[in-house]
RONUSE-980128 format. One line per 3 residues: their letters; for each residue z, x, y of C-alpha. Coordinates in steps of 0.02 Angstrom, whole numbers, plus 50000, padded with zeros to 5 digits. Layout:
// residues N
A	Z X Y  ...
***
This chain:
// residues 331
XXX	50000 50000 50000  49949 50067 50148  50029 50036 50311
XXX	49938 49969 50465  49969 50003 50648  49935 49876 50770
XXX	49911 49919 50938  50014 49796 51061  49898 49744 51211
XXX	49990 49783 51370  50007 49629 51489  49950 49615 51677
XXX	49994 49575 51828  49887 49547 52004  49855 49426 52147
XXX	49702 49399 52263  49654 49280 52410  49806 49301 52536
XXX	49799 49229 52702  49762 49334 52854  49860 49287 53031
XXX	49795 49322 53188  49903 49430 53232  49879 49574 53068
XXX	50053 49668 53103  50016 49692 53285  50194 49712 53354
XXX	50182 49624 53534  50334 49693 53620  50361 49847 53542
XXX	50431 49956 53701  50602 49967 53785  50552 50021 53954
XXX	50381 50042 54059  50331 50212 54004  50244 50315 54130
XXX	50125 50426 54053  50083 50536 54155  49920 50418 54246
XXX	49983 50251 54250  50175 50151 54186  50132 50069 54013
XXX	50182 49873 54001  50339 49841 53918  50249 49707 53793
XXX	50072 49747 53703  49955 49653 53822  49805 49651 53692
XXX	49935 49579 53541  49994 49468 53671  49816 49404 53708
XXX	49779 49392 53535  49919 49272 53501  49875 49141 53612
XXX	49731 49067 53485  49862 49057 53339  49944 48886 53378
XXX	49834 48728 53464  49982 48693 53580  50019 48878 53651
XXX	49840 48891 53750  49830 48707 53781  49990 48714 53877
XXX	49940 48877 53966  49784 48783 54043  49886 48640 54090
XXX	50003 48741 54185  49876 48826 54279  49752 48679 54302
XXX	49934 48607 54414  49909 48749 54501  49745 48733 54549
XXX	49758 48536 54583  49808 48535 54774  49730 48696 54818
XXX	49638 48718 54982  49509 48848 54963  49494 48986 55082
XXX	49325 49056 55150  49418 49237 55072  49476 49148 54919
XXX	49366 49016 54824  49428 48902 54688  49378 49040 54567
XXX	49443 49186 54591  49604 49063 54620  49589 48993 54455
XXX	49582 49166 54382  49738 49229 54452  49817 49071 54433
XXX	49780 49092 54228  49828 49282 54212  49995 49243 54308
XXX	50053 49090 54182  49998 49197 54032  50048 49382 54068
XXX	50168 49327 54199  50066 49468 54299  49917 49428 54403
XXX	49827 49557 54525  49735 49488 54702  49602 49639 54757
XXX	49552 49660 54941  49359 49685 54962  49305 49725 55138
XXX	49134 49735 55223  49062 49898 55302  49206 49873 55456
XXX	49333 49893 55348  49388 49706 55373  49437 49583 55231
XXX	49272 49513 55172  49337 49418 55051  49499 49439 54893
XXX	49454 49414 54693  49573 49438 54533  49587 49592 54446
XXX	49597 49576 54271  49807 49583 54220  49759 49636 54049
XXX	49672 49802 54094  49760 49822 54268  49913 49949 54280
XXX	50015 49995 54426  50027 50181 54454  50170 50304 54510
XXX	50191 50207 54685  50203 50013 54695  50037 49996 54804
XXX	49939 50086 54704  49847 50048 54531  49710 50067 54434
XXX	49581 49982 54295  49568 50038 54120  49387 50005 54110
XXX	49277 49971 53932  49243 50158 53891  49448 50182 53921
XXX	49392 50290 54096  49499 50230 54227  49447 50169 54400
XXX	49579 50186 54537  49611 50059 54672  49613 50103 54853
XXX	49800 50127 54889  49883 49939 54966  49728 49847 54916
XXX	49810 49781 54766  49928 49611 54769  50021 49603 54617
XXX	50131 49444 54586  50257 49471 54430  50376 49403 54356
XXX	50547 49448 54363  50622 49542 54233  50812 49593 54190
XXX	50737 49749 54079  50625 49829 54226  50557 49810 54399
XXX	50364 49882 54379  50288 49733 54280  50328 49543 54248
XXX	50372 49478 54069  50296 49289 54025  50451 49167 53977
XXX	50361 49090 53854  50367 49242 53749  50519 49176 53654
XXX	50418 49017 53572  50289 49158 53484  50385 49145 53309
XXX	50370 48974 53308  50173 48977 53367  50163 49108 53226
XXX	50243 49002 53082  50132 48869 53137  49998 48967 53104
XXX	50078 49032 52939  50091 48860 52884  49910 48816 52935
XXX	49829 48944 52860  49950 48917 52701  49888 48730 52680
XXX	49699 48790 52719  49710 48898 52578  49791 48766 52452
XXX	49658 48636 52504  49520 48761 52480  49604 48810 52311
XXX	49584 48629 52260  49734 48579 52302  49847 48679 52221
XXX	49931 48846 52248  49827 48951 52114  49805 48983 51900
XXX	49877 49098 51789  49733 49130 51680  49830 49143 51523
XXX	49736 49249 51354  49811 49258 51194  49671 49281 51073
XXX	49661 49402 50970  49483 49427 50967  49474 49474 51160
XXX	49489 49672 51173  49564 49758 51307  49359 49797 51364
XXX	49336 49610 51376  49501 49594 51485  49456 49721 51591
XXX	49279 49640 51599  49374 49470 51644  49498 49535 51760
XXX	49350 49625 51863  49265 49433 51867  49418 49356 51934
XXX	49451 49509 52061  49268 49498 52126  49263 49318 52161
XXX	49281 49309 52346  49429 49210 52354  49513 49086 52254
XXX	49432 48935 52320  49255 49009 52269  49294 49048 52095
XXX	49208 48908 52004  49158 48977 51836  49183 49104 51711
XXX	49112 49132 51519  49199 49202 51379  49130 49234 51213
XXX	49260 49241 51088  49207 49198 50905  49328 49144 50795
XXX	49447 49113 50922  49593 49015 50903  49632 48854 50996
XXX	49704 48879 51166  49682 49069 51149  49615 49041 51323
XXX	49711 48960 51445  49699 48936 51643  49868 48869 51696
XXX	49867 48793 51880  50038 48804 51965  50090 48648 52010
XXX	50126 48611 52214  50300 48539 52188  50360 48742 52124
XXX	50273 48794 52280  50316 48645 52403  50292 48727 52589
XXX	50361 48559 52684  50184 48580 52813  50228 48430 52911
XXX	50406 48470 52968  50362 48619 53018  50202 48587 53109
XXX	50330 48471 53211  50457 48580 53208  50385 48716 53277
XXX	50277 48608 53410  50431 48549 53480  50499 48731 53505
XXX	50332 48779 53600  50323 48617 53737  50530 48677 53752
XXX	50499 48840 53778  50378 48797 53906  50426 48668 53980
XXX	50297 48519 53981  50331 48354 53931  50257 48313 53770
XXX	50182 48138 53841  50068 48257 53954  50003 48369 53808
XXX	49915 48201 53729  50063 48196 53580  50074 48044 53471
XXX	50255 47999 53481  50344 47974 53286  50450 47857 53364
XXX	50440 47668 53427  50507 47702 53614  50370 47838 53644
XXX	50397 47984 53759  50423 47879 53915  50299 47837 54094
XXX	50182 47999 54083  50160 47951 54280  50338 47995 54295
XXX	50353 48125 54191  50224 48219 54284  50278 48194 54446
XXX	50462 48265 54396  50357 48415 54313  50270 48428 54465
XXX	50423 48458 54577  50533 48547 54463  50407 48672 54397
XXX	50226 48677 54484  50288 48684 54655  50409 48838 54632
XXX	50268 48910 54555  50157 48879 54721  50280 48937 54831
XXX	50304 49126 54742  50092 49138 54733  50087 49081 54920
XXX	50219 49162 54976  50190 49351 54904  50009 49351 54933
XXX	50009 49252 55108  50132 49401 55173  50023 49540 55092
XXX	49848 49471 55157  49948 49441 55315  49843 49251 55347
XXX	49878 49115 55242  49766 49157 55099  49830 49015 54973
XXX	49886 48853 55027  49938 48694 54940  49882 48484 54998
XXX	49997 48423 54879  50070 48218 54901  50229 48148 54980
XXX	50368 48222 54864  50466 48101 54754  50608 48008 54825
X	50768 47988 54744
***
């Protein structure tokens, strides 16, 4: 009798189609201080990252614009300052909290007229009236010195460049997204969370495994994988098995966080959810929007128009940006 030694086939492990966020592991504020380095003083927050987060949650660019279009709703334009250069610097100010007003003059050296600087490639220099442009080739283009307005925000960190608020709601835009792109996947997947792909025939050598396992890894995504052949004669019942995990072992609870997290991002900046075009979950609604936005109005837009007028009126020394707005509310 002769004895016979059977090779045990060694099991494996892998996963394939995860979910990519917008952001990719950019850190957004990943500086203590405004670092001056040795040209310009580096933001205290990653402006691109920053930039790039907006487009991960519906509600975090919608109620950017919103802000800023109150801005520009009772401007007067100025034969130095059209609506458009206006709506600019309105837009870089509620997103960066940082917005930058250049001086262009004509061939007397008077004001000809003022435009935006973009905040996202604009950096202040070693004195406070000077700065400069990072420019696409990464060359950068110095302004003339006190030709640059910039309004900021303040900050308790730092005094060179302003920090937006609404920086604290970007976990909750970002789970948002996490949970979006999780239930994207799933419904692509055919609405379930994946397959174990289960093989205990046999029959299959570890060549044919291999040849499986590179069928399932080059499918692009799980959502495309539609069909695979195996030859296996002989094979046992069930000596092939594709195992779908079932949604309750996986459940992700989408819809109380999509409202969860929607409710942190109006909070965090401020705007009544009956302007942002919200279905309310409740009977009694969110309450007169024509109320709510004239208390939004006067507790947040109009603060807001007195800092922009205020800085840059004084700097242009005439009164570059002024407001028509209504009667105010009365009490």
């Amino acid at each position: 009798m002769s004895d016979e030694h059977v090779k045990l086939s060694d099991g494996m492990v892998f996963t394939f189609g995860d979910p990519e966020p917008v952001l990719n592991g950019y850190q957004i504020q990943d500086m203590m201080e405004c670092w001056w380095n040795g040209q310009y003083y580096e933001t205290p927050f990653n402006m691109y990252g920053l930039a790039k987060s907006i487009g991960s949650n519906p509600y975090l660019p919608s109620a950017l614009q919103f802000k800023k279009n109150q801005l520009l709703k009772y401007f007067v334009p100025h034969p130095k300052l059209n609506l458009k250069q206006f709506d600019r610097l309105c837009l870089e100010f509620v997103t960066f909290a940082n917005a930058y007003l250049e001086r262009v003059d004509n061939w007397l050296g008077e004001p000809l007229y003022y435009r935006a600087s973009i905040a996202k490639y604009t950096r202040r220099m070693s004195k406070d009236n000077e700065f400069l442009l990072i420019k696409d080739d990464y060359s950068l283009q110095p302004y003339r010195k006190n030709y640059i307005c910039h309004i900021a925000e303040n900050d308790i960190n730092q005094e060179v460049y302003g920090v937006p608020e609404w920086m604290a709601v970007l976990q909750s835009a970002l789970l948002n997204e996490s949970a979006t792109l999780f239930r994207r996947k799933y419904y692509n997947n055919g609405s379930h969370t994946g397959y174990i792909l289960y093989m205990n025939d046999p029959n299959i050598t570890e060549d044919d495994a291999d040849a499986i396992q590179t069928a399932v890894k080059n499918s692009k995504g799980p959502g495309n994988f539609k069909n695979l052949f195996i030859h296996a004669p002989n094979g046992k019942d069930k000596g092939v098995q594709i195992i779908p995990v079932n949604e309750v072992a996986t459940k992700d609870d989408f819809f109380n966080i999509k409202s969860t997290t929607r409710e942190d991002i109006l909070a965090g900046m401020r705007i009544p959810p009956v302007l942002m075009g919200i279905i309310p979950s409740n009977t009694a609604g969110f309450g007169s929007p024509t109320e709510a936005s004239q208390i939004y109005f006067e507790n947040e837009i109009i603060p807001l128009q007195v800092r922009l007028s205020s800085i840059v009126n004084e700097w242009a020394g005439e009164q570059l940006i002024r407001f028509d707005n209504p009667m105010p509310l009365k009490d």
